[in-house]
Structures are given as C-alpha cells and as structure tokens.
C-alpha positions in Angstrom: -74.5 2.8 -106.9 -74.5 2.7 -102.8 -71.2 1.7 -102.3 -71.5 1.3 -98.7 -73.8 -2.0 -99.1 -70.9 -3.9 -100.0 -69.6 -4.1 -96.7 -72.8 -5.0 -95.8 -73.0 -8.0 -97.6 -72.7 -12.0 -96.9 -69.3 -12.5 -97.4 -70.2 -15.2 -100.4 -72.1 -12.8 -102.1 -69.8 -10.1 -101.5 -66.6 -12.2 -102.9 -68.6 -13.0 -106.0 -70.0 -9.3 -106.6 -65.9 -8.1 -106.1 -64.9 -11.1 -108.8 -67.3 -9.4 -111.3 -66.6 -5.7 -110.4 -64.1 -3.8 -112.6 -61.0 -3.2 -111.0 -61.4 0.7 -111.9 -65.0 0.4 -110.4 -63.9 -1.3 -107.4 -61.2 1.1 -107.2 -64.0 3.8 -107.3 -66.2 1.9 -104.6 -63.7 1.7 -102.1 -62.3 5.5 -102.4 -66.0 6.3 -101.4 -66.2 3.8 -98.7 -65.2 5.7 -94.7 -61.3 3.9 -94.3 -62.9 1.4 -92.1 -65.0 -0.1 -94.7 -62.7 0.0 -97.5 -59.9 -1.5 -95.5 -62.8 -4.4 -94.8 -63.2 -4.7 -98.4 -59.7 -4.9 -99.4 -58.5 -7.5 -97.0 -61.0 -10.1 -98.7 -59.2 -9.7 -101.9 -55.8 -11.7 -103.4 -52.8 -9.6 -102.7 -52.2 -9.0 -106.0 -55.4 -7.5 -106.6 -55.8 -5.6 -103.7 -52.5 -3.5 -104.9 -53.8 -2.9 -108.2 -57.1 -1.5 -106.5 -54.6 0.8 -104.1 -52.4 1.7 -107.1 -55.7 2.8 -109.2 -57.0 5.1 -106.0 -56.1 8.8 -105.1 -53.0 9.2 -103.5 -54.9 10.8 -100.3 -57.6 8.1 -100.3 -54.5 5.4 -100.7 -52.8 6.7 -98.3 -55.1 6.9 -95.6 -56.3 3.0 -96.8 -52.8 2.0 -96.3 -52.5 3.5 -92.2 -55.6 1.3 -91.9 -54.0 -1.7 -93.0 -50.8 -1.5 -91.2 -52.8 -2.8 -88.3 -53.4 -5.9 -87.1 -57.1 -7.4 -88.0 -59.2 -6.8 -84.9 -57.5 -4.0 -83.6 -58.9 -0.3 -83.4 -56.5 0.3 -86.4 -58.7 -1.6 -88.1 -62.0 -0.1 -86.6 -60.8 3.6 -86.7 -61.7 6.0 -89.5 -59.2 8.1 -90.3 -61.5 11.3 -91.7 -62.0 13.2 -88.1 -61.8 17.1 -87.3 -58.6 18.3 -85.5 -58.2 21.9 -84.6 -55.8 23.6 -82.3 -56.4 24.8 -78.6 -55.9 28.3 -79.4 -58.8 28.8 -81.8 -61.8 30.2 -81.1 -65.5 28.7 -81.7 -66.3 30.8 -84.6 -62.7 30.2 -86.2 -63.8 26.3 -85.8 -67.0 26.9 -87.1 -65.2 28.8 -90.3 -63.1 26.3 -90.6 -65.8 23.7 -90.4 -67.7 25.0 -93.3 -64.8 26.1 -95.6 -63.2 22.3 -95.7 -64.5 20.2 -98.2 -62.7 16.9 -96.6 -64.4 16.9 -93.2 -66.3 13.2 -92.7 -69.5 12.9 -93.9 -71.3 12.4 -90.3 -69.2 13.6 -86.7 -70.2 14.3 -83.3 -66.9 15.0 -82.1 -64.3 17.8 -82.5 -60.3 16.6 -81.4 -58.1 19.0 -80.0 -54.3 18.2 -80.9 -50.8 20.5 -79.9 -48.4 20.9 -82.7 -46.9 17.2 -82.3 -51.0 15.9 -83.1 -51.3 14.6 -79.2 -54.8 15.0 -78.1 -55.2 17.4 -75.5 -59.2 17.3 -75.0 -62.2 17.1 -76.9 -65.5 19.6 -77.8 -68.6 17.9 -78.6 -70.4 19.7 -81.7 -73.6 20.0 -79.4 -71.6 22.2 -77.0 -70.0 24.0 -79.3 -72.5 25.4 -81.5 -74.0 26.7 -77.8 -71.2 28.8 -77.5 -70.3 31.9 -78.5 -68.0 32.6 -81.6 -65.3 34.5 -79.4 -64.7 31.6 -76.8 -61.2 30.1 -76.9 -61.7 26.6 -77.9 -59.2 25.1 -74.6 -62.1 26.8 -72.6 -64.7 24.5 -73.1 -63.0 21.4 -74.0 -63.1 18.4 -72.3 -59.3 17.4 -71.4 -59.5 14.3 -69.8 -61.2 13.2 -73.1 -61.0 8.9 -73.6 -58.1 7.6 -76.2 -58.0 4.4 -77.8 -54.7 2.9 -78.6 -54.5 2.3 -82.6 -53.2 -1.2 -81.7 -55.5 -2.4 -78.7 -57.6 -5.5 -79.1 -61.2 -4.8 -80.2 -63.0 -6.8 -77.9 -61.1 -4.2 -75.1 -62.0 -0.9 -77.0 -66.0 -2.3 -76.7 -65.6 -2.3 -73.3 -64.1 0.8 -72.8 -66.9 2.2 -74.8 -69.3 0.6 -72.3 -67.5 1.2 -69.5 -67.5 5.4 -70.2 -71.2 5.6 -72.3 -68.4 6.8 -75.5 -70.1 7.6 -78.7 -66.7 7.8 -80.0 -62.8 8.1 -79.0 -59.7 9.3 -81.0 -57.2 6.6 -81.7 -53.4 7.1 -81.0 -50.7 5.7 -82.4 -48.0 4.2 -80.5 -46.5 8.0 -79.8 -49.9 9.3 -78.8 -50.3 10.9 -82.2 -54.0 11.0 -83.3 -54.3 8.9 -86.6 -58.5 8.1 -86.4 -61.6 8.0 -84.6 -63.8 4.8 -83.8 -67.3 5.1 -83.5 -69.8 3.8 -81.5 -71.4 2.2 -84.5 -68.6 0.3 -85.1 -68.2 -0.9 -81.6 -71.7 -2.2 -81.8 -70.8 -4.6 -84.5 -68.0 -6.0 -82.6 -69.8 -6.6 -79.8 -72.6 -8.4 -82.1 -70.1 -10.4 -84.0 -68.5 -11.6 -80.6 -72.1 -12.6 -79.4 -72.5 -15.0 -82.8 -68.9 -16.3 -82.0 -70.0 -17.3 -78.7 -73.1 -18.9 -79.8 -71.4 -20.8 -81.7 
C-alpha cells in the first residue's frame, strides 16, 4: 500500500480511512512515512491513540517521530525531516561517497550533504551535484559551502517560506535552540505552506 497518499488525503476522508486502519497497520504506515508526514498523521489522531501507534513503532522511527512533535504546529519542527546526511569536515569525497553507499538509513531522496563539528553545529554544506564532480582525495571543508542557510527548528513557517524565497534554497538544515542540527526542510514542503497560506487568504 502507498503509504505516503494518506497525507495526501482530504482530511475527512483521511480521518475515516485512520478510524478503519489497524492500529498495527497504522503503526506500520507511519514508520514508512518521512518524519514530516508521519508527525502530520499522528497529530489528527486522539491522544490516546496516537501513543499506542508511537508505543507499537521502532524505537528509532519513534524517536525521531517524537523530536518532530515537541514542536509547535507551524513551525520548521514540524516541517523538518529528520533523515539527512551529516559527515564531518575532515573527510574526504570518496570517504563520503563510501559512506553514502554503505548506510542503509540515508533518506530516500537528498540533494544536500551537512557538515557538523563534533557538538553537530553546522559548519557548511556540499551539494551532491558538486561533489560527485570532485575528486575522491579532496578534503570535504575544501569545497563546502560555509556560509550555508539554517533554519531555526522553532521559527514560524510562514518566515522559513520566505527565507527559501528570499535565498532560491532547495533546502536548509534546521537547528535547535543550541544550533545543533536535528532536520532538514525541503523545498517541497515550503511550497505547500506557501499554497495553504494562499487558500487561507482567499478565504
């Protein structure tokens, strides 16, 4: 079943095809689902329901679920996936490029490669285009981009859509409150704010 349609879905329909799912199959669907989805999903549902959906998921999957979550609705918190690819400054391109092929966790789709110190601050950015253009030996802090854009994990929505505008992003890391990556937004996502704020201003 495509699992990613649910969040797709009018929200009536939605809350009636969630009544009829199976806990364990609901548990299943939003495991599958990128955080950002899944954390759309569970915030629909009774309390009570949404913990025994948490409680029946992996502990990885929960726990990244539950970072979501701790944010306010209609915050990059909310927005931000939290599967991204973070390697240090001191590796090369073709230890990244190992790296890249021997995890089996990465996210399904990325653009962007993070660059984070030992305390997980983000100290630049590589886009995959670039690096796959450069040769295996180059140290990674060579052709990173350090004055990469951050999003603050708590900023307002309607503000991280207009700093994607504002800087043509096709996506940003997002920090927590000690500058600690804990996600990346994408410019996919932005879109829909920005859509969903036009209908609220037609209306």
């Amino acid at each position: 079943f495509p699992y990613e349609v649910l969040s797709e879905l009018d929200e009536t329909v939605r809350d009636e095809l969630l009544c009829e799912l199976p806990k364990e199959k609901l548990a299943t669907a939003v495991a599958d689902l990128e955080s950002d989805d899944a954390a759309y999903i569970l915030e629909s549902l009774e309390e009570p329901d949404k913990q025994a959906i948490l409680d029946l998921m992996p502990a990885g999957d929960r726990a990244a679920l539950e970072r979501n979550l701790e944010y306010p609705e209609e915050t990059a918190g909310r927005l931000m996936q939290t599967d991204f690819v973070a390697v240090p400054p001191f590796w090369n391109v073709g230890q990244v490029i190992d790296y890249m092929r021997e995890t089996e966790d990465l996210p399904e789709t990325f653009s962007d490669i993070y660059v984070v110190d030992p305390s997980h601050h983000v100290v630049g950015g590589v886009d995959l285009s670039r690096l796959l253009r450069t040769n295996r030996e180059v140290p990674i802090e060579k052709i990173m981009d350090a004055e990469r854009q951050v999003v603050l994990a708590t900023a307002d929505q309607e503000a991280v859509a207009r700093q994607f505008e504002r800087y043509d992003l096709k996506s940003a890391p997002v920090v927590d409150a000690d500058r600690r990556l804990v996600g990346v937004v994408t410019v996919d996502d932005v879109v829909e704010v920005i859509q969903e704020e036009a209908e609220e201003d037609l209306r």
